[in-house]
N, C-alpha and C positions, 0 to 999 in steps of 0.2 A: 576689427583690428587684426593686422598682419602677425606674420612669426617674428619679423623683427620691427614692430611700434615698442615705442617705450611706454614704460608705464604711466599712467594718467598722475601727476602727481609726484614722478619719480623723478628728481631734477637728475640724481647718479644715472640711474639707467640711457636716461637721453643725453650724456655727458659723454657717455659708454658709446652709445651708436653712433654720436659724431666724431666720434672718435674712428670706430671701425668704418665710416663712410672716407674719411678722411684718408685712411693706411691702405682700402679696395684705391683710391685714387691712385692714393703713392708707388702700386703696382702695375698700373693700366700705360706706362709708359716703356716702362726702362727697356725691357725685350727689344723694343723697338726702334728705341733712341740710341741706343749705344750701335748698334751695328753701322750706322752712315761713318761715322767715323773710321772704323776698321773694316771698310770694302776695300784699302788697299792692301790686308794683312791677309784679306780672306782671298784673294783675287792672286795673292805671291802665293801662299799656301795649296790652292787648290786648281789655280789653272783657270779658273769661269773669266769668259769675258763679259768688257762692260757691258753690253746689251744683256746679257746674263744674269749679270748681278741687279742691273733694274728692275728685273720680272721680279727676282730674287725677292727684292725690297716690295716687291706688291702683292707678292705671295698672302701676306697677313689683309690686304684690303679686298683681293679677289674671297678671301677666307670669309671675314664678315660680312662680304657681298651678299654670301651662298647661305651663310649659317644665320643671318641678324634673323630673316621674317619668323622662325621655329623656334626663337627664345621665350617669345609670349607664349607658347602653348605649355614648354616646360613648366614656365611660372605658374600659368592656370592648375598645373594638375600636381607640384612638388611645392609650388611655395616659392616667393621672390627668394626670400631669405636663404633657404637651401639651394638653389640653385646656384647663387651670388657663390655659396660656398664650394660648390663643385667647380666652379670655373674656375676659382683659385690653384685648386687641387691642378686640373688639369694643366694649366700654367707652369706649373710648377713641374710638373710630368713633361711637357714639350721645351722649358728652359733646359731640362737635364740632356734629353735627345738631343739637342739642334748642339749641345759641347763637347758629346762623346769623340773621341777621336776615330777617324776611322774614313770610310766612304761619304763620297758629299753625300749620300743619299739622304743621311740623319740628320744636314745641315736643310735640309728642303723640308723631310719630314716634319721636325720638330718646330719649323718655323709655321710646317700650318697647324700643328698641335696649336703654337704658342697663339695662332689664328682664331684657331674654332674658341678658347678661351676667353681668349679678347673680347669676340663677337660677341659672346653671352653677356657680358658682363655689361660692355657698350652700351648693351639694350637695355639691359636693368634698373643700372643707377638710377638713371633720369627718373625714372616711375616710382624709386622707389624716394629718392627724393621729393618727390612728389606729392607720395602717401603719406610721408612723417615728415614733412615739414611743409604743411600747404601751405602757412602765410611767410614763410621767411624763403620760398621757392630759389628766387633768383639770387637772394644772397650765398644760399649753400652752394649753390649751382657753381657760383664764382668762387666759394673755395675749392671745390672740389676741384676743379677746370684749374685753379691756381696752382694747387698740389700736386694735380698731373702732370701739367707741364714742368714744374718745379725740379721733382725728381726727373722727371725724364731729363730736362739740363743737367744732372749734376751724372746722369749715367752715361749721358755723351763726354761730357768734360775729362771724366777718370777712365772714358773707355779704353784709350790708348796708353797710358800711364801704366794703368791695370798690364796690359798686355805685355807692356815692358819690363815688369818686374821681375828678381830674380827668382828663379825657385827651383827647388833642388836640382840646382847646376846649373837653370838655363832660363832661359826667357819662358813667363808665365804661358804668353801666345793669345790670341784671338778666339780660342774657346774658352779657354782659363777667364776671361774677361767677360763675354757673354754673361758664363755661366753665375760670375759675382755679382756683376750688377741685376743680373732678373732675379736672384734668390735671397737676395740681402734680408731687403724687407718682407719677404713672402709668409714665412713663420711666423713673424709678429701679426701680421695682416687675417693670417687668416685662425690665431688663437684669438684676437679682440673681436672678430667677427662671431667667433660660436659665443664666446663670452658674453657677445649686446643681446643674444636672442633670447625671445623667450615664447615655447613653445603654448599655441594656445588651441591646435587642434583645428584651425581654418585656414586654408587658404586664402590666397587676397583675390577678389575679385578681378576676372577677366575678361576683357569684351565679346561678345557675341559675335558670331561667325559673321554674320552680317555686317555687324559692325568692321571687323578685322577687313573683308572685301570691301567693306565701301571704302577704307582708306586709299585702295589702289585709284578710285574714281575722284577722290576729293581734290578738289584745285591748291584748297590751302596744303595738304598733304603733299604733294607734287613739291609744292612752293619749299616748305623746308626742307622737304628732301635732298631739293636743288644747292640749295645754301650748304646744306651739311655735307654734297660733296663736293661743291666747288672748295670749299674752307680747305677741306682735308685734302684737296688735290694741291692749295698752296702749300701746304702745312711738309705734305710728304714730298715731294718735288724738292723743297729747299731742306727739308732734314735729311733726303738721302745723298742731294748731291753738292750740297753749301761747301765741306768738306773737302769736295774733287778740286770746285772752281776755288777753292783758296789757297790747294795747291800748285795750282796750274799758276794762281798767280804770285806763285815766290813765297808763301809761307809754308813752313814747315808743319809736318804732318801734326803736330803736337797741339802748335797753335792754332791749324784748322779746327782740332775735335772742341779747341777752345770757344774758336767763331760757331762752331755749333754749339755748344751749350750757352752761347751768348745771345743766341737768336732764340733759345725757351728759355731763357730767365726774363727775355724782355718781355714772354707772352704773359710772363709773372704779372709784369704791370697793366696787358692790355685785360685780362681776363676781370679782375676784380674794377674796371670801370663799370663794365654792364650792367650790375646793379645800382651805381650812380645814377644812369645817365638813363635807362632803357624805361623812363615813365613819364607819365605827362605826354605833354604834346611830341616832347623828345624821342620816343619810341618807337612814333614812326620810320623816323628816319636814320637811326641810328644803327639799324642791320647797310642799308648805303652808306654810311660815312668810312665806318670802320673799315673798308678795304684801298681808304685813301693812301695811310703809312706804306703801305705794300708797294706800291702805285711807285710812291718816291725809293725806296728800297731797290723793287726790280729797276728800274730805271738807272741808280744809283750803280748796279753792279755790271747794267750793262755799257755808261758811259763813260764810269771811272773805278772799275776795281783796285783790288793791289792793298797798298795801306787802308785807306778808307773800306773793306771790306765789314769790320765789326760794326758801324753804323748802319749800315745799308742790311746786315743782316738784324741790327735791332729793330728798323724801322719796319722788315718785312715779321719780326716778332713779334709786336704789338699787335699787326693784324691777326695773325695766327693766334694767337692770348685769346683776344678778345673776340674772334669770328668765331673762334670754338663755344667760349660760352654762351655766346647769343646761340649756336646753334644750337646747343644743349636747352638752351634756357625756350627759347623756342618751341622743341618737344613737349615740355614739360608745360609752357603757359597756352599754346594755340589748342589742348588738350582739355578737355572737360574735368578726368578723372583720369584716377590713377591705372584703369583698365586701360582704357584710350590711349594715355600715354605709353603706357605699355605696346600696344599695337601700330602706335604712330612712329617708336622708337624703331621699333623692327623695321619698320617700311623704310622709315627715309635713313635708316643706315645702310639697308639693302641696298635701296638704289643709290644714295650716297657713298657709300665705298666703293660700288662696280664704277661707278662715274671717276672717284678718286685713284680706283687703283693702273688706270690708265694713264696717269699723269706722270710715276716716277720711270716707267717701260720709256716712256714717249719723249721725254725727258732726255732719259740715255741714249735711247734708241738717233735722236737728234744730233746728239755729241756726236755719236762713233759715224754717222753718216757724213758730220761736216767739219767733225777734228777741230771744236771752237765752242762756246758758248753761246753764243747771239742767237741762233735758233731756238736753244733749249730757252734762251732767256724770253725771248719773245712768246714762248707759246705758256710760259708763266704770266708773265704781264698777261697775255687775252686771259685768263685763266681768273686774274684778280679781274680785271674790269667787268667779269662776265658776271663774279662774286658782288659786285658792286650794283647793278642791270639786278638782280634776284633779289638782292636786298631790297628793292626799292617794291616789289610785290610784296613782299612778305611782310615787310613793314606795317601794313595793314590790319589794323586789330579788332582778326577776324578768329574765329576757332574752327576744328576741323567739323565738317557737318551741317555748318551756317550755308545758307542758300540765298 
């Protein structure tokens, strides 16, 4: 048993941990959700152009690119549990940098602080969810995945609110904002976390070096890799620039941060199907289905934006919600054990975020080249369909290792 399993018998203790699994979620967003909204506050402020501020926004996926595969080894030699803890900490340490006032430099630094963080933590979860709740897997999966995105919507919605506020004498500003929404929850998050542990003196079990390289060779490994960065390449594409195209078509900045937190309340809904639907004969095919809403969404904003934008951003929600979970949940079932999981986690967010962190650069990079949307939007749409094509491998209920 790990540093953080509950106790055999302890209904409080494992109350305790879903608890603190629950609050680690509620932090794994916000850093990163609130900022798509305020690119126009950070963009007046500091002078970056758009193609600038897309990198900007990939800064954190380029981060868990570089950092996911070296979180298993941490775990192997510190313990899931303390490590989960460090990455809070550091979080917490690159929220404060990336608000200071000062040189952009702090605004870059502290975003890949808030990066290397992230990455650890990404990698974690799944495993650890894994470890302490092997027969209820997919259903925690689904809250967690709920509550991530949950917060993350409500840190976009109040981003610009936040910024507007008065304070002593003048507008809060677009650090003052960062800095509330990544730190809110972080204190509480990471006293219920030391609070679930209980130190027993082991390590959790890690895979074997061999094992960790044969993940690079495994088909099925490849296969969710693929899924969890095409997901996150929709995911971050529309969270960093939903915001721009809502302004560009007539809604005011207020209301865009709105349509962005209205595109992750909806992933609210799509996240918790997964474990509905994701068994039986239905499981096959349901990593393909779910990138259908998306399909109609991007389609939606590229035929008929304007008013109808909040639809078109709920319908590209639901896939984002619920592509996430599957991919998480994916990790976590194509995996034998909670080592594997752990090394399978590393892999495919490695090559899943380097695959995603290319999407919001390419994105921008599209706009500023053709002063429009319809590029950027199209190279969303391939991006979902391609999401769709990978689903239909992985669907296969194979585990990593199977020959």
């Amino acid at each position: 048993m790990s540093a953080s399993a509950p106790l055999p018998g302890r209904a409080p203790a494992t109350v305790l941990l879903v608890a603190a699994v629950c609050l680690v979620a509620a932090n794994m967003r916000p850093t990163i959700t609130a900022l798509g909204p305020l690119l126009d506050e950070v963009q007046a402020d500091t002078g970056l152009a758009t193609a600038t501020l897309g990198v900007l926004a990939a800064v954190p996926l380029l981060t868990w690119a570089a950092v996911s595969p070296f979180a298993h080894r941490l775990s192997a030699r510190f313990g899931l549990s303390r490590v989960v803890l460090w990455s809070l900490l550091v979080l917490a340490l690159g929220t404060i940098v990336r608000s200071l006032p000062g040189p952009t430099v702090g605004l870059w630094l502290g975003t890949a602080i808030i990066g290397v963080a992230l990455a650890v933590a990404n990698v974690l979860m799944p495993a650890v969810v894994k470890r302490d709740f092997p027969h209820r897997t997919p259903l925690v999966m689904a809250v967690y995945t709920s509550l991530l995105g949950g917060v993350g919507a409500v840190a976009s919605g109040v981003a610009v609110p936040l910024s507007h506020l008065e304070l002593a004498g003048g507008e809060a500003g677009w650090r003052v904002s960062l800095a509330v929404t990544g730190l809110a929850l972080l204190p509480v998050a990471v006293g219920v976390w030391v609070l679930a542990q209980r130190p027993t003196g082991s390590a959790p079990p890690a895979p074997r070096g061999g094992a960790r390289r044969g993940m690079w060779r495994d088909a099925v490994a490849w296969q969710v890799a693929a899924y969890m960065g095409l997901q996150s390449a929709v995911f971050y594409m529309t969270l960093t620039w939903l915001a721009a195209i809502s302004v560009s078509a007539g809604r005011g900045a207020v209301v865009a941060g709105y349509d962005v937190m209205l595109f992750q309340l909806c992933a609210l809904v799509g996240a918790p199907l997964v474990p509905l639907v994701f068994r039986g004969r239905l499981a096959r095919v349901v990593p393909a289905v779910i990138p259908v809403f998306a399909v109609v969404g991007v389609v939606g904003l590229l035929v008929s934006p304007g008013a109808a934008i909040p639809l078109w951003a709920g319908a590209i929600g639901l896939t984002s919600g619920a592509s996430l979970g599957m991919a998480l949940t994916l990790v976590a079932v194509r995996a034998r054990d909670a080592g594997s999981a752990t090394a399978l986690s590393g892999m495919a967010q490695s090559v899943g975020y380097l695959l995603a962190a290319t999407g919001p650069a390419a994105f921008g990079s599209l706009h500023a080249a053709t002063r429009g949307w319809s590029a950027s939007l199209v190279l969303l749409l391939a991006t979902v369909l391609l999401l769709a094509g990978t689903g239909v491998a992985v669907g296969r209920d194979r585990s990593v290792g199977d020959r």
